[in-house]
VOBA-1610 file (N, C-alpha, C; in pm, whole numbers, padded with zeros to 5 digits, always signed):
BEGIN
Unk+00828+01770+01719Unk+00881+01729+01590Unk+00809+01804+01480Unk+00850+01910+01476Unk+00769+01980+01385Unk+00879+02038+01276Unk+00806+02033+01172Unk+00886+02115+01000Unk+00953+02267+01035Unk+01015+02280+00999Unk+01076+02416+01020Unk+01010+02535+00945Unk+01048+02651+00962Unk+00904+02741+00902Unk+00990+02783+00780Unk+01133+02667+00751Unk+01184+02706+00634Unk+01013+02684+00451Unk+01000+02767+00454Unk+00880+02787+00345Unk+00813+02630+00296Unk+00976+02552+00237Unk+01010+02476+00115Unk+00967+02341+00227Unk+01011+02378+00337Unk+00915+02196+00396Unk+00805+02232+00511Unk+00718+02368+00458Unk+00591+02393+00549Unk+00513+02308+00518Unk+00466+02273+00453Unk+00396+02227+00379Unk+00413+02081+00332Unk+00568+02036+00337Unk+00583+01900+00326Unk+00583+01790+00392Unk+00484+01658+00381Unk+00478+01576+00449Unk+00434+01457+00366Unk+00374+01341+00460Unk+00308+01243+00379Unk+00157+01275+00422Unk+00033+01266+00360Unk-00128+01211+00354Unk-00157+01099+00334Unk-00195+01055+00471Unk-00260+00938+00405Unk-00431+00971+00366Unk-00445+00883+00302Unk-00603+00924+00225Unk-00691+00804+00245Unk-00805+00797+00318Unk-00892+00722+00298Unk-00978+00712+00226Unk-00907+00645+00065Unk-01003+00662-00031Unk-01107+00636-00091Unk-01171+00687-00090Unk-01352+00650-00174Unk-01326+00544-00288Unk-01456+00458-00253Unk-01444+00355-00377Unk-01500+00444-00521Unk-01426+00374-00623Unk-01524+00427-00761Unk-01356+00474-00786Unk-01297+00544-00704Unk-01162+00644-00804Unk-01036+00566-00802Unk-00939+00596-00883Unk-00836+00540-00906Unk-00697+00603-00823Unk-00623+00610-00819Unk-00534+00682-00764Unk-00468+00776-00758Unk-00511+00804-00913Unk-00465+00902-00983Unk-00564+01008-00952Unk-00674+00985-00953Unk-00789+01053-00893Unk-00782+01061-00835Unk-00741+01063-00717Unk-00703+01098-00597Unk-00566+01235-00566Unk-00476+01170-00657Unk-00369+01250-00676Unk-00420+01384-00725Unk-00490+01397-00808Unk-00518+01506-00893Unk-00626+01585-00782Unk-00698+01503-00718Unk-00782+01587-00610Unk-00712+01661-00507Unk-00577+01577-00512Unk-00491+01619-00382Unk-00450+01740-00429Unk-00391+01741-00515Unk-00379+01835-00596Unk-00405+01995-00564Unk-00509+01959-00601Unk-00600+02053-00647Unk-00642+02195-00501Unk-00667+02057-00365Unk-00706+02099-00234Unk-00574+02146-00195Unk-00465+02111-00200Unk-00330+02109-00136Unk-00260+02256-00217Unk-00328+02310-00328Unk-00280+02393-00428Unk-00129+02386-00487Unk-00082+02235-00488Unk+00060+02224-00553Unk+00061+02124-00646Unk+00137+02127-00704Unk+00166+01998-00815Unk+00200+01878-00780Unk+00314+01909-00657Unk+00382+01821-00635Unk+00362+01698-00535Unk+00281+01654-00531Unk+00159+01514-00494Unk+00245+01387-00558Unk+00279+01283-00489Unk+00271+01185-00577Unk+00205+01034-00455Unk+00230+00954-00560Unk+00165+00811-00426Unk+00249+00712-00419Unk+00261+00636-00331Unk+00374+00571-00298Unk+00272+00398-00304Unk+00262+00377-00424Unk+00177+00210-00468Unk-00001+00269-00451Unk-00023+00208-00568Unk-00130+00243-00605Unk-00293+00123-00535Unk-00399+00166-00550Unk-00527+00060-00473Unk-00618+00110-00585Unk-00680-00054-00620Unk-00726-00081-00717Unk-00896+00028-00665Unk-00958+00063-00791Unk-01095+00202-00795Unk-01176+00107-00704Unk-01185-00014-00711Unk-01325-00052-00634Unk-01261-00075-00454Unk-01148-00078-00466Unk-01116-00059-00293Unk-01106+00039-00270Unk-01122+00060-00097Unk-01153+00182-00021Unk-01010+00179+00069Unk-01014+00270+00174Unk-00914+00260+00270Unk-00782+00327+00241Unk-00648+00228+00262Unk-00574+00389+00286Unk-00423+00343+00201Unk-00397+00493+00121Unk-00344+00544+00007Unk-00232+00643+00099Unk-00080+00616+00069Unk+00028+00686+00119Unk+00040+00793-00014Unk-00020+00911+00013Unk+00064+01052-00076Unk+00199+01099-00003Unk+00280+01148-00082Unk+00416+01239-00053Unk+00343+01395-00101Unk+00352+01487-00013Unk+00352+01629-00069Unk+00490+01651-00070Unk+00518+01793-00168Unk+00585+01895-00203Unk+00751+01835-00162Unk+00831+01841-00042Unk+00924+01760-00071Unk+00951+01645-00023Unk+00858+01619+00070Unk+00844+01488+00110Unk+00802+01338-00013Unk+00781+01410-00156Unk+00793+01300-00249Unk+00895+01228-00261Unk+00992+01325-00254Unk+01144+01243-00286Unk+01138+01111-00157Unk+01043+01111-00080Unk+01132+00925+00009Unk+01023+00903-00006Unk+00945+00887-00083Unk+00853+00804-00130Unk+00895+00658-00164Unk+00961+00643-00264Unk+01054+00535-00350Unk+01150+00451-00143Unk+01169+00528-00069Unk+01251+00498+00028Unk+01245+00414+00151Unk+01051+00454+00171Unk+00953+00395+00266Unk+00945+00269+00259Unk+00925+00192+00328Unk+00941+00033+00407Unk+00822+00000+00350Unk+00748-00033+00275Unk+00567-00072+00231Unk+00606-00181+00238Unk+00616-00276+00299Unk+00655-00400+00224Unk+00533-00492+00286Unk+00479-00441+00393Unk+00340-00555+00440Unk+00243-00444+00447Unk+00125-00514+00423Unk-00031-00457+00403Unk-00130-00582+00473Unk-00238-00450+00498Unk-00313-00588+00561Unk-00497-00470+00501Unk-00621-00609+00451Unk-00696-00584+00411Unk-00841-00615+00487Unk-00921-00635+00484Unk-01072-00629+00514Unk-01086-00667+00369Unk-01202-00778+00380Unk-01251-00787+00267Unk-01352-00881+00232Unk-01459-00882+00129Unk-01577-00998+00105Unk-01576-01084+00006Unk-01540-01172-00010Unk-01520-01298-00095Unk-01671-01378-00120Unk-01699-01348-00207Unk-01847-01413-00240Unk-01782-01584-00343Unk-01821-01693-00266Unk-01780-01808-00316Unk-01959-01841-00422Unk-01908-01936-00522Unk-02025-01990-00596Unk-01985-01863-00735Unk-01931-01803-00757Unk-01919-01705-00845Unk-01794-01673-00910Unk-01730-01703-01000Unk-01598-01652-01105Unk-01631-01518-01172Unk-01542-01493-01175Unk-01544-01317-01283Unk-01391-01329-01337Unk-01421-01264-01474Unk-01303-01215-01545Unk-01196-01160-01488Unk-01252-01049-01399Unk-01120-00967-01350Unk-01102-01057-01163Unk-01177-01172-01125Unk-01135-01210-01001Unk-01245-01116-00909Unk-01342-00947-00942Unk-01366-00887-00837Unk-01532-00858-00880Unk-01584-00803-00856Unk-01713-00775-00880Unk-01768-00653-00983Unk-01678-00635-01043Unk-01640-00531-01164Unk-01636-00610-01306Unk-01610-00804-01283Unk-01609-00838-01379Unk-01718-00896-01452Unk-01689-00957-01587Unk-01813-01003-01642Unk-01823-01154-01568Unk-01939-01179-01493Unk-01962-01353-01469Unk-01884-01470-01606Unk-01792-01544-01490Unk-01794-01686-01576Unk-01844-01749-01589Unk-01928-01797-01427Unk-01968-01953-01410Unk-02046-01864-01278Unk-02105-01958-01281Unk-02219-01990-01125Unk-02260-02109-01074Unk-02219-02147-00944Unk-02239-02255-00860Unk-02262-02253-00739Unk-02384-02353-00737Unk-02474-02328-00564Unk-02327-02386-00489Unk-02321-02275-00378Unk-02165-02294-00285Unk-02226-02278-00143Unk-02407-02322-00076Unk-02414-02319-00017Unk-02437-02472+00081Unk-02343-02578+00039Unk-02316-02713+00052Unk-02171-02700+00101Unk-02112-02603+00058Unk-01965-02590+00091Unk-01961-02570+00251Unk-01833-02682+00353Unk-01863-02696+00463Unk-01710-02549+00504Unk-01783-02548+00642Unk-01655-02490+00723Unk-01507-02541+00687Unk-01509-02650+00711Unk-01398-02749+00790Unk-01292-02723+00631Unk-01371-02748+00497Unk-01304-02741+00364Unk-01261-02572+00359Unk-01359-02496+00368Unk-01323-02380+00389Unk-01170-02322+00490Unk-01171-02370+00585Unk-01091-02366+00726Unk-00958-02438+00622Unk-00958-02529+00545Unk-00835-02629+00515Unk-00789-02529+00369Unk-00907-02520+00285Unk-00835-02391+00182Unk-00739-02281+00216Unk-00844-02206+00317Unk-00788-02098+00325Unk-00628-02139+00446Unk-00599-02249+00533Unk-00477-02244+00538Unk-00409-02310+00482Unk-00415-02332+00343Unk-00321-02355+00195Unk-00298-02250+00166Unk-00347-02131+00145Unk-00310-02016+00097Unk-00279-01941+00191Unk-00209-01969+00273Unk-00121-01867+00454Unk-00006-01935+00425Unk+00072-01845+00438Unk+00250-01860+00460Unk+00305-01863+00313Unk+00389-01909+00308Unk+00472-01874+00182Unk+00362-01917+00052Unk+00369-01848+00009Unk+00279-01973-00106Unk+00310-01908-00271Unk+00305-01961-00345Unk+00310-01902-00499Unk+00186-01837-00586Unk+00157-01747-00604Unk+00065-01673-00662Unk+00078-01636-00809Unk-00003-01689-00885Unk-00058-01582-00999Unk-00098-01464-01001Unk-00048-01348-01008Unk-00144-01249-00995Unk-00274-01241-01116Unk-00341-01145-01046Unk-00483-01090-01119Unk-00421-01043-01248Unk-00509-01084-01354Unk-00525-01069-01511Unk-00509-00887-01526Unk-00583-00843-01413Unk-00609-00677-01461Unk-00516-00614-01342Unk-00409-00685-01366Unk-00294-00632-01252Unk-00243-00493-01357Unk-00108-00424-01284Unk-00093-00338-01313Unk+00056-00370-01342Unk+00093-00515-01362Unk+00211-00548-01423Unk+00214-00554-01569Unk+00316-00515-01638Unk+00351-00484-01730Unk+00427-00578-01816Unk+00393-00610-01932Unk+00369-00720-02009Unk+00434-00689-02147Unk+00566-00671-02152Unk+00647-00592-02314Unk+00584-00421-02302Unk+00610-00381-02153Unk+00581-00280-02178Unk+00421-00203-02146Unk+00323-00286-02144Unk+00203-00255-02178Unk+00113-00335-02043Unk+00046-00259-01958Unk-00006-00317-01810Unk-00055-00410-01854Unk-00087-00522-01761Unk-00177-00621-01775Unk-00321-00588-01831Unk-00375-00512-01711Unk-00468-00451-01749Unk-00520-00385-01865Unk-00443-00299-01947Unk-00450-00239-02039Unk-00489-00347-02177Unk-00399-00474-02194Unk-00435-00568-02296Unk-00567-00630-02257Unk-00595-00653-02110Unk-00715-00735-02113Unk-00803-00641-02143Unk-00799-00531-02154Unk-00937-00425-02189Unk-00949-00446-02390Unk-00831-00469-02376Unk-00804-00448-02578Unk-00869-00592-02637Unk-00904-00710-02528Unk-00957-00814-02561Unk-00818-00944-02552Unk-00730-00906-02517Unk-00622-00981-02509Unk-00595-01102-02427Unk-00577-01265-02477Unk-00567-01342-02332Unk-00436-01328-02269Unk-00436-01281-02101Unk-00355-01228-02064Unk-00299-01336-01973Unk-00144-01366-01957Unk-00108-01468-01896Unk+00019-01403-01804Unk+00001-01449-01675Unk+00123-01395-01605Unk+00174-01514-01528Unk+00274-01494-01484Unk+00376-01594-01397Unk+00348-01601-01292Unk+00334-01699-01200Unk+00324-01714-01072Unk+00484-01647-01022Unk+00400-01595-00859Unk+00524-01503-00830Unk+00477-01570-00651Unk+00661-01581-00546Unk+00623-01639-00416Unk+00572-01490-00326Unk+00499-01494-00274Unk+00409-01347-00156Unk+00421-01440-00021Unk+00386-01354+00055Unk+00403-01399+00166Unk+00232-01392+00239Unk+00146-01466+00288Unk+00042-01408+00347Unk+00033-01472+00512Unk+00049-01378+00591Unk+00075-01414+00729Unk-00020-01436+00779Unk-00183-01393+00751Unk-00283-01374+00834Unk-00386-01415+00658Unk-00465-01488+00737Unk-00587-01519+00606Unk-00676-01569+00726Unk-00807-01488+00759Unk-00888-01511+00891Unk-01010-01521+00817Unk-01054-01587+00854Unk-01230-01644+00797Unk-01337-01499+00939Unk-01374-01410+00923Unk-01440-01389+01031Unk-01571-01453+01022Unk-01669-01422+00933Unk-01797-01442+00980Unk-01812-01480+00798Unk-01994-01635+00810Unk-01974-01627+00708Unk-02143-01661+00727Unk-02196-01611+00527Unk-02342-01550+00507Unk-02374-01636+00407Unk-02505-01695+00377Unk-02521-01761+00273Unk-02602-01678+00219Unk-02629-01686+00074Unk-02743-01594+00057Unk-02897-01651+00027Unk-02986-01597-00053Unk-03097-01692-00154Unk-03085-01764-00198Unk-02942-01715-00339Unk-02942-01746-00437Unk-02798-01853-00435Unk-02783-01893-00327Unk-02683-02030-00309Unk-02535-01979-00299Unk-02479-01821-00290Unk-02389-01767-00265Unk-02358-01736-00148Unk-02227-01802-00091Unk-02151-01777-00024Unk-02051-01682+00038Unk-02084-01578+00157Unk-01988-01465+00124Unk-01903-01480+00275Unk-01809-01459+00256Unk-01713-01467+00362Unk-01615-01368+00396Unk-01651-01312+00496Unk-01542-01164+00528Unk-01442-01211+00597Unk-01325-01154+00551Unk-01224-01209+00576Unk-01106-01083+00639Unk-00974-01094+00686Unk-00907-01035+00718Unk-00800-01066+00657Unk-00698-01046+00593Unk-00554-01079+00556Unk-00422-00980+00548Unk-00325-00978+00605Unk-00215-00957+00595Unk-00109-01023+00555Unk-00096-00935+00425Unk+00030-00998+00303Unk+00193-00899+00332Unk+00246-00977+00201Unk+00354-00868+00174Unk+00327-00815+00048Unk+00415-00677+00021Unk+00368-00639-00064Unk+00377-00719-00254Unk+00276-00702-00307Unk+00263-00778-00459Unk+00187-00895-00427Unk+00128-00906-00282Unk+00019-00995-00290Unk-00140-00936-00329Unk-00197-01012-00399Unk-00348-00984-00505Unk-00427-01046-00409Unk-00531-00990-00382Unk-00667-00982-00265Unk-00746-01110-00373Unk-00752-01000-00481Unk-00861-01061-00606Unk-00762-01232-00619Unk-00643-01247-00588Unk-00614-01363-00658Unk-00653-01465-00538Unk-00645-01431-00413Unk-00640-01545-00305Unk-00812-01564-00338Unk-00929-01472-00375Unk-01032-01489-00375Unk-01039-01649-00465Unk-00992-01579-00605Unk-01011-01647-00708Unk-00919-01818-00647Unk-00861-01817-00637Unk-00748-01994-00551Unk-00844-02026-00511Unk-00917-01935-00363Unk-01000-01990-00248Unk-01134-02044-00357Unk-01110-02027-00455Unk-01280-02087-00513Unk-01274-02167-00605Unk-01156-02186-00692Unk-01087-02303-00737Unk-01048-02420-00681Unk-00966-02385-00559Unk-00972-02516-00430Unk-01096-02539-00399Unk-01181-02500-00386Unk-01329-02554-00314Unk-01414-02594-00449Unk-01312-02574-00551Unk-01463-02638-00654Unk-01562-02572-00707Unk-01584-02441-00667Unk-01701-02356-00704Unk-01705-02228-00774Unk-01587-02167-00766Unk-01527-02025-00834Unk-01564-01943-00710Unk-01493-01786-00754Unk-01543-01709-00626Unk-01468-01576-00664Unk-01513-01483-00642Unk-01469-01330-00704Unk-01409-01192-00559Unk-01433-01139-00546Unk-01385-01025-00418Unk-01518-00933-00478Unk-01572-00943-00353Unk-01717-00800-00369Unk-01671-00690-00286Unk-01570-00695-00247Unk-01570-00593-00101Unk-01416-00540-00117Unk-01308-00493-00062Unk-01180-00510-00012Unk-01151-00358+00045Unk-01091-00367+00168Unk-01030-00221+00173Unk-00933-00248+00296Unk-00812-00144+00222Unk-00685-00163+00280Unk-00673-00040+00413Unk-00623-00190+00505Unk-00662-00060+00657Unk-00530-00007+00717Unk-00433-00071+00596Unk-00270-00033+00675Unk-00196-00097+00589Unk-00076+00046+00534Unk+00029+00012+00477Unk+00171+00039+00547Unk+00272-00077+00574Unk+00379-00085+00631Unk+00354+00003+00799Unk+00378+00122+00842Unk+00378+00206+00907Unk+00251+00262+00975Unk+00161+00345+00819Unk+00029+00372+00837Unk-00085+00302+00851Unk-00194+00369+00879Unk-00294+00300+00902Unk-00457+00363+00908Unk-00542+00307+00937Unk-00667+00396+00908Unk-00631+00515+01047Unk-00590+00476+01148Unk-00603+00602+01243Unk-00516+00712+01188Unk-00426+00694+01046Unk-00378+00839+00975Unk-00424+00898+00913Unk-00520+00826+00846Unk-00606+00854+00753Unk-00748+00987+00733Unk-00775+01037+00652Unk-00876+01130+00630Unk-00910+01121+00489Unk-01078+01076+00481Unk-01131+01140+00357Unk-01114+01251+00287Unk-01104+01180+00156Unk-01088+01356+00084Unk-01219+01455+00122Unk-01343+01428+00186Unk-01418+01554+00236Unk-01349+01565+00343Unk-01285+01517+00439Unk-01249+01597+00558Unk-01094+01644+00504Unk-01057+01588+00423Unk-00949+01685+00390Unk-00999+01811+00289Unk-01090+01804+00273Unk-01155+01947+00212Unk-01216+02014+00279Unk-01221+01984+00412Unk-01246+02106+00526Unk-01068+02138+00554Unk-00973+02069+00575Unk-00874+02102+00629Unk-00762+02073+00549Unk-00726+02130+00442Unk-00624+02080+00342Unk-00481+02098+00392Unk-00456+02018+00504Unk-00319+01971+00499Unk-00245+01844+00534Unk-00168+01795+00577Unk-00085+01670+00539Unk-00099+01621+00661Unk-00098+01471+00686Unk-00127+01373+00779Unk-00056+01437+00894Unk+00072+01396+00836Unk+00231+01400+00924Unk+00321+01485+00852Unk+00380+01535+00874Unk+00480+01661+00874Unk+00596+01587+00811Unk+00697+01660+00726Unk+00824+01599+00732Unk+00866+01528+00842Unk+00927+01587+00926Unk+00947+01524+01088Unk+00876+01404+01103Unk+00792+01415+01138Unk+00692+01306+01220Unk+00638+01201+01088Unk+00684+01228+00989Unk+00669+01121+00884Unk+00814+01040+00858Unk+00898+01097+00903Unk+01028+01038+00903Unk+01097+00928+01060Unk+00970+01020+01161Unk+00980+00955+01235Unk+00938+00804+01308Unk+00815+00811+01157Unk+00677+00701+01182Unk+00753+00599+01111Unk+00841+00635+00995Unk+00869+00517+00918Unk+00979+00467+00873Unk+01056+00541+00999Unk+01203+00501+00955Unk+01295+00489+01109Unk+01366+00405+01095Unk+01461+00400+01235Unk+01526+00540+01253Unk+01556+00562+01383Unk+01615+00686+01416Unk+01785+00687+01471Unk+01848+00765+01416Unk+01976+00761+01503Unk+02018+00900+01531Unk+02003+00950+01648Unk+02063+01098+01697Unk+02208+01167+01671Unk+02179+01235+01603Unk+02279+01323+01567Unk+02344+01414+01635Unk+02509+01498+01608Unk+02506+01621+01686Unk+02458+01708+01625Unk+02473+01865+01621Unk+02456+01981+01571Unk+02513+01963+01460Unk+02657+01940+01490Unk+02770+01929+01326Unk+02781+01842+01275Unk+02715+01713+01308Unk+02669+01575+01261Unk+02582+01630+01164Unk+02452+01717+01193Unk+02370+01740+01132Unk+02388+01838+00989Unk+02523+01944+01030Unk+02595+02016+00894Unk+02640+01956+00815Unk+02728+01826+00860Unk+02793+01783+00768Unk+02698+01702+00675Unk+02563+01645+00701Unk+02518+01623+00623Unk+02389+01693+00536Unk+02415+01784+00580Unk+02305+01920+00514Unk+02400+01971+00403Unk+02523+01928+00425Unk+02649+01992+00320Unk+02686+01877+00221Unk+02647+01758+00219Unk+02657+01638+00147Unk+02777+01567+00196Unk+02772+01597+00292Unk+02920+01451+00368Unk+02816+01360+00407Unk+02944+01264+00476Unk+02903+01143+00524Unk+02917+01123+00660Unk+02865+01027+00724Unk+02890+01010+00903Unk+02958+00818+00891Unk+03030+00831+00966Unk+03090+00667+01021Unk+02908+00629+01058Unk+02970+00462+01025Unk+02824+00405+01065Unk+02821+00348+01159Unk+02690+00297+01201Unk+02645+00239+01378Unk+02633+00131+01368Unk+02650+00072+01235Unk+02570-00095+01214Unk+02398-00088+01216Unk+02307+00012+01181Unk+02178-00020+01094Unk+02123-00028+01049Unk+02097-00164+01021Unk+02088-00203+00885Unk+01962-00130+00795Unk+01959-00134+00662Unk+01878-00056+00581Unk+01894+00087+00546Unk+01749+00134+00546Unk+01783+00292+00561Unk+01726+00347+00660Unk+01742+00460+00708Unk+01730+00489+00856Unk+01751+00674+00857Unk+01687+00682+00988Unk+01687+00829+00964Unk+01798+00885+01086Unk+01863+01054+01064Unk+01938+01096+01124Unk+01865+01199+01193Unk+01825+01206+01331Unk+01795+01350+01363Unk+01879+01435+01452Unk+01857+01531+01423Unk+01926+01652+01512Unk+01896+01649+01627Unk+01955+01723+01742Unk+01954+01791+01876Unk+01789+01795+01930Unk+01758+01880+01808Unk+01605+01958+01827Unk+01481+01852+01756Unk+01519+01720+01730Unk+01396+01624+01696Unk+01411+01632+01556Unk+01451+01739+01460Unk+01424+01754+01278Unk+01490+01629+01272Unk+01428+01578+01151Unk+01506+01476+01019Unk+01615+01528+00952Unk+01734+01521+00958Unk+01845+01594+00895Unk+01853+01508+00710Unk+01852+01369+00750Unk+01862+01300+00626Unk+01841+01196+00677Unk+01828+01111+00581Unk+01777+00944+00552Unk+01915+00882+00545Unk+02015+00772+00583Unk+02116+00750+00551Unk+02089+00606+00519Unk+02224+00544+00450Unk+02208+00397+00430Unk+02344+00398+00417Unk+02379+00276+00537Unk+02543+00264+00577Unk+02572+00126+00422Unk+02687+00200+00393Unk+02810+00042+00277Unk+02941+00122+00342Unk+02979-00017+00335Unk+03127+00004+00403Unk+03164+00087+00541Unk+03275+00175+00552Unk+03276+00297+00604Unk+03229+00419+00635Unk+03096+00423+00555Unk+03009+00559+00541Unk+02883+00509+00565Unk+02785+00558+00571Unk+02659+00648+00638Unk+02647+00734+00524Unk+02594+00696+00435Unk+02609+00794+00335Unk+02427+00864+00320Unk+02409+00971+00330Unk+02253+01029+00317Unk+02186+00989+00124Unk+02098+00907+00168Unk+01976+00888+00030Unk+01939+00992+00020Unk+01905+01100+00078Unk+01815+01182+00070Unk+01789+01297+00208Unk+01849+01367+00174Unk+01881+01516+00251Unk+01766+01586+00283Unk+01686+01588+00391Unk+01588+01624+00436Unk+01635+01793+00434Unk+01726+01822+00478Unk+01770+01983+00521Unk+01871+01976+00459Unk+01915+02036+00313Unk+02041+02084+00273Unk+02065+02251+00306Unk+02239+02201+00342Unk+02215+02373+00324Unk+02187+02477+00260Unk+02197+02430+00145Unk+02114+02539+00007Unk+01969+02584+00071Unk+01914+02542+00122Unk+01754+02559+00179Unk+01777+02646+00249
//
């Protein structure tokens, strides 16, 4: 399953990035950038500067199914220090409150955290990256603004207590595991989990080990991608990781390199078409009578 040595998708694929804490995403983008020697980088949902772990880039033309990709569940690693509130929910913020949380039992712990598994309604985080008349969350709470958002329903399938640490100073830290859907806030289940128990509680830790498809085994630091500047997965094999497949013929595959359509199979969503020889011809999404291609992996203009 390899890219064709047509020039225009040598080079195109998805990266995943295992990103260093401290940078933003954009920082990242711009590094990609830079190593990859093209412009055309973009990221498919962004991870907040103080998490680590793993970041879906689109190179060169593999941006265009960026917007197309299935992200819809994530799953995190992460340290929840109970006895402690912060502004922003994470360890970046200014302290609210402080309370000895080393009285706090298992059993209350064990009963919180499955209140917040399965469907549940969420506030997101104050320094979210939702947009408020226009203007991020984030952005007003920096301007001094009290920032208020709507509870929104997430899904969290997995909320695992692994191991838990008390400290000196009467703080509670608890590493945890969770798998959400996507628009669920790490920082917000922290902040619930410490409101239900009475004590406040912030996120010291978090890093994302898998989005929808990918996962840390795709992943490479930007130093090891600065020994080897190129892309995770290939067009091909990125179309193949994250999208259903339906085999094409040869002239199955023209007609939609030429912008026709194919009768559909009945599957559901969007889904990929490949050729004879393993390539991604296009992405299709059946309405009605047609199979119509989102997005033309191989036109014939190429």
């Amino acid at each position: 399953m390899s890219a064709s040595k047509n020039p225009a998708l040598a080079r195109a694929g998805l990266l995943v990035v295992d990103k260093d804490p401290g940078m933003t995403s954009h920082d990242v983008v711009a590094r990609c950038r830079r190593l990859l020697g093209t412009r055309k980088v973009g990221h498919a949902g962004t991870l907040d500067p103080m998490a680590t772990g793993v970041l879906v880039l689109g190179v060169e033309r593999a941006t265009k199914m960026l917007g197309l990709l299935a992200l819809t569940t994530k799953a995190y690693s992460a340290t929840i220090r109970l006895g402690q509130s912060t502004v922003t929910d994470d360890a970046e913020g200014e302290v609210l409150a402080t309370t000895d949380a080393s009285a706090v039992a298992d059993e209350a712990i064990a009963a919180a955290v499955a209140a917040l598994t399965g469907e549940i309604s969420q506030v997101p985080a104050s320094v979210s990256a939702i947009k408020i008349d226009g203007k991020r969350a984030y952005a007003r709470m920096r301007e001094g603004e009290t920032v208020e958002l709507a509870a929104r329903p997430v899904t969290v399938s997995r909320f695992e207590v692994l191991s838990r640490r008390t400290t000196s100073d009467g703080f509670v830290d608890l590493d945890v595991e969770v798998e959400c859907s996507s628009g669920t806030y790490i920082r917000a289940l922290a902040r619930d989990l410490g409101a239900a128990l009475g004590v406040g509680a912030h996120l010291t830790a978090l890093r994302r080990t898998r989005v929808g498809p990918f996962g840390l085994e795709h992943a490479r630091t930007l130093a090891q991608l600065e020994e080897s500047p190129t892309v995770s997965l290939d067009i091909d094999a990125a179309v193949h990781t994250a999208f259903p497949c339906r085999d094409v013929t040869a002239a199955e595959a023209e007609l939609l390199a030429n912008g026709r359509w194919l009768d559909p199979v009945g599957i559901p969503g969007v889904y990929a078409a490949i050729d004879p020889s393993g390539r991604a011809a296009a992405l299709l999404q059946e309405k009605g009578k047609r199979a119509s291609a989102v997005f033309v992996v191989r036109p014939a203009t190429m």
